[in-house]
C-alpha positions in Angstrom: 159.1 101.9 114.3 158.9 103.6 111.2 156.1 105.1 108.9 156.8 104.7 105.0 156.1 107.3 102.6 152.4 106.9 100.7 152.1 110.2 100.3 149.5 111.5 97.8 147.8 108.1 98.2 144.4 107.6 98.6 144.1 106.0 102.1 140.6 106.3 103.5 137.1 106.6 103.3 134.9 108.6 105.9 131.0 109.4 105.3 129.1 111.5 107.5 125.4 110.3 107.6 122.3 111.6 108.5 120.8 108.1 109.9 123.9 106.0 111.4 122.5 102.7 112.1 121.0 102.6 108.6 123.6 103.4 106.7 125.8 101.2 108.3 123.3 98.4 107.4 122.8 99.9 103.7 126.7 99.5 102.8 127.0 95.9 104.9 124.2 94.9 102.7 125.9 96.8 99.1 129.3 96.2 99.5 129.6 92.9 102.1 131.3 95.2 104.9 130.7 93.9 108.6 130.3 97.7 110.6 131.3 97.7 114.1 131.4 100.7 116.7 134.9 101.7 116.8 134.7 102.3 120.5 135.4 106.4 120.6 134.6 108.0 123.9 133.9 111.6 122.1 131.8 110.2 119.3 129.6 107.9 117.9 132.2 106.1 114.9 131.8 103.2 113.2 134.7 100.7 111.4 133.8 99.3 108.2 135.5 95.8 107.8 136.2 94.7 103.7 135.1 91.0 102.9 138.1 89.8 103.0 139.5 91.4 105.9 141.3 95.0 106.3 139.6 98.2 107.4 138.2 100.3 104.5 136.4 103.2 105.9 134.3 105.3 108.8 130.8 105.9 109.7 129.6 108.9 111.6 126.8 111.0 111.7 127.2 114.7 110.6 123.9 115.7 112.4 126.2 118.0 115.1 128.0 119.3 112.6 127.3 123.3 111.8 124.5 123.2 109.0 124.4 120.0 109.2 126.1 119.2 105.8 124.1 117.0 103.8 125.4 113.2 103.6 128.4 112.8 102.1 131.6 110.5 101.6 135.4 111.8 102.2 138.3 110.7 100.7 141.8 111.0 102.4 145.1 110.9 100.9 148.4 110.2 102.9 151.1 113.0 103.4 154.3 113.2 105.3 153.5 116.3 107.4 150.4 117.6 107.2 150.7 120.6 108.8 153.5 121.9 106.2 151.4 120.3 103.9 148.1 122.0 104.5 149.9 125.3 105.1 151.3 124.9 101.4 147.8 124.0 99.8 146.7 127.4 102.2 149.1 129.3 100.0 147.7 127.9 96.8 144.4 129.3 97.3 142.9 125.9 99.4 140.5 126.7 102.4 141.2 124.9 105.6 137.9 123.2 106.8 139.3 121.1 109.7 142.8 122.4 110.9 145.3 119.6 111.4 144.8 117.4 114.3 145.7 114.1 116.6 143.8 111.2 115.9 145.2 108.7 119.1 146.5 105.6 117.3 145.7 106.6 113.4 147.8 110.0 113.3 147.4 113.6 112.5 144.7 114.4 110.2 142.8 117.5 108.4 139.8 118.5 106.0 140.6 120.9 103.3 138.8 122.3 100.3 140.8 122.6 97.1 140.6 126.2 95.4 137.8 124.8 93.6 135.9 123.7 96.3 136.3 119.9 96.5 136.4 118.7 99.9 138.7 115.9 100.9 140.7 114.6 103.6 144.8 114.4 104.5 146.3 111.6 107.0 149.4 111.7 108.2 149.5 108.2 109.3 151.2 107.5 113.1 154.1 105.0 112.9 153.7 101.7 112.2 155.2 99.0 114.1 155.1 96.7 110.2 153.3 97.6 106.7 149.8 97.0 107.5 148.8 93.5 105.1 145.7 95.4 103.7 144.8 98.9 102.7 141.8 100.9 102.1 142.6 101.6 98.7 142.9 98.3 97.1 142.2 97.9 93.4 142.4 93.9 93.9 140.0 93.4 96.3 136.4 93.9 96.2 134.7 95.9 99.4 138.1 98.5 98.9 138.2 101.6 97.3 138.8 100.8 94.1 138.9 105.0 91.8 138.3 108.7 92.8 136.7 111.1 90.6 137.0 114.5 90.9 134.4 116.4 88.9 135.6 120.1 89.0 135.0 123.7 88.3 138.2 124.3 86.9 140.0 120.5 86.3 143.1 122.3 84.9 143.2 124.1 88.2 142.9 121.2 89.9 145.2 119.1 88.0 147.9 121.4 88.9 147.2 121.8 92.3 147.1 118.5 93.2 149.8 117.6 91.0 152.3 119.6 92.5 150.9 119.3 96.4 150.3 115.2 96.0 152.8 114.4 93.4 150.2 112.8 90.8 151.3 112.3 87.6 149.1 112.3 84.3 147.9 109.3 82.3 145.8 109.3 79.1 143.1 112.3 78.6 139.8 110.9 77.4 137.8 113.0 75.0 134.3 113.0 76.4 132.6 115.3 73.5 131.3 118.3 75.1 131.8 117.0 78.6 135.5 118.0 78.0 138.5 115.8 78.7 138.5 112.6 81.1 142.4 113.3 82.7 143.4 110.2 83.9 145.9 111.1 87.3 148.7 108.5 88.3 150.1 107.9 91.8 153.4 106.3 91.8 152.7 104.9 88.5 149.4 103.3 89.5 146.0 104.9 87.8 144.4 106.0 90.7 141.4 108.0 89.2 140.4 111.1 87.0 139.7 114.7 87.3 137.0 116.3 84.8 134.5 119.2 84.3 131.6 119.4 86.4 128.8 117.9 84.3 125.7 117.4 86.0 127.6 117.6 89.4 126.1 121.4 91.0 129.8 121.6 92.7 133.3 120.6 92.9 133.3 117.3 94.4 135.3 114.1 95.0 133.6 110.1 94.0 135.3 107.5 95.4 134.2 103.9 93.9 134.2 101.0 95.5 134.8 97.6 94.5 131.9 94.6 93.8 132.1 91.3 92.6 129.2 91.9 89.9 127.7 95.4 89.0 124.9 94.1 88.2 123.9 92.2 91.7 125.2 95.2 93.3 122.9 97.8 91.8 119.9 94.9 92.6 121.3 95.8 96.5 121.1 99.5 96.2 117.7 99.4 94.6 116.6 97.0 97.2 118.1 99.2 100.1 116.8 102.2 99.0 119.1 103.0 97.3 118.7 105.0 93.7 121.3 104.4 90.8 122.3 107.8 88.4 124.4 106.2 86.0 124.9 102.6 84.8 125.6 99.7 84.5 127.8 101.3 82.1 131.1 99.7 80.4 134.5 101.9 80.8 137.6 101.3 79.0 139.5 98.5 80.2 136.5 96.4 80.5 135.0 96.3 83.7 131.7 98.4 84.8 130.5 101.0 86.9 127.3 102.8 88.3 126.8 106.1 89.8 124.5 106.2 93.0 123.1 107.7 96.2 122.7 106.1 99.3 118.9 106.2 101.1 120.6 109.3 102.8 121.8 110.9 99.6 125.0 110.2 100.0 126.9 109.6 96.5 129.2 106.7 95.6 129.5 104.4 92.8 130.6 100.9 92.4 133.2 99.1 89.8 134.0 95.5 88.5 132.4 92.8 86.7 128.9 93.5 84.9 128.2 90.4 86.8 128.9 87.6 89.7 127.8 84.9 87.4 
């Protein structure tokens, strides 16, 4: 068996909910995912299936958690050792949320917090008997992760931090006026999202974006769902479309593709 080496790769999705069996109808309904229990014994953890096959993302609810946080998405990214890794990003001034951990069958995972806050997730994946056919993170394929945004207190910080602990590489910078610069971030020469200022965003956070088959139908889904859209249907460079939203929790994600099925 062996495990090859993603590391710095986005490779999952994880929200924490406060209402479980709606959200998990609310993003089968968006984004086409069939949601099935995932059969833990400690926890209440649903699958999220991808239209055309291949795991995407989990489903729990956060209401045991201390606080509880409010609803949220996590995004992981792959590493080769996550306990050297998370003591390095330690020593760099990230907080440890969730110290590293066994996850029977998936591998040894963790929860950190950059040095500006952002919260996001590392997997150490377990061996694999073959290179899975599908991936969370799959720009092709609509229902898969598809961008990640981090909007930050301090991108610069943050570009460097990640940079030097994930390996990114930068892209183009995008002058957004007096929001700053829009600093494309490359994994193994694939764009694989963006880091910026904060904006409107009241913290350092990650936005992962999913794919759709038409913005616009998907948006109609949201709405319909209860659902509320921030931003968009908006054009990006390159062509496709996007829209900023909140699950009926308050959850945020976004969408990206066509403007439209049709």
């Amino acid at each position: 068996m062996s495990t090859p080496s993603f590391h710095g790769s986005p490779c999952w999705y994880e929200l924490g909910t406060s209402d479980l069996p709606a959200a998990r109808a609310f993003y089968a309904d968006t984004l086409g995912w069939s949601v099935a229990d995932s059969g833990m014994e400690s926890m209440a953890y649903d699958l999220a299936t991808a239209p055309g096959g291949g795991l995407v993302a989990g489903l729990s609810s956060n209401l045991e958690q201390p606080g509880p946080p409010p609803p949220n998405w996590l995004v992981y990214f792959a590493c080769d050792d996550v306990d050297a890794l998370t003591a390095a990003m330690t020593a760099d001034g990230a907080h440890l949320v969730v110290p590293a951990s066994d996850i029977p069958g998936t591998g040894r995972i963790a929860i950190c917090a950059d040095p500006t806050g952002a919260v996001f997730g590392l997997l150490q994946p377990a061996p694999m008997e073959a290179e899975p056919t599908s991936y969370a993170f799959d720009q092709n394929r609509p229902g898969h992760g598809h961008w990640h945004e981090l909007m930050s207190s301090d991108p610069d910080a943050a570009l460097a931090f990640y940079s030097k602990h994930l390996g990114w590489a930068t892209g183009e910078a995008l002058d957004m006026g007096e929001m700053g610069a829009y600093q494309l971030v490359q994994d193994k020469d694939r764009e694989i999202g963006a880091i910026m200022g904060l904006g409107d965003a009241p913290a350092s956070a990650w936005l992962p974006y999913f794919g759709t088959t038409g913005v616009d139908e998907a948006i109609a889904r949201i709405q319909a769902g209860g659902g509320a859209i921030h931003v968009g249907p908006m054009e990006v460079p390159g062509g496709a479309f996007i829209a900023v939203a909140t699950d009926p929790q308050g959850a945020w994600f976004a969408v990206l593709g066509p403007k439209s099925a049709a």
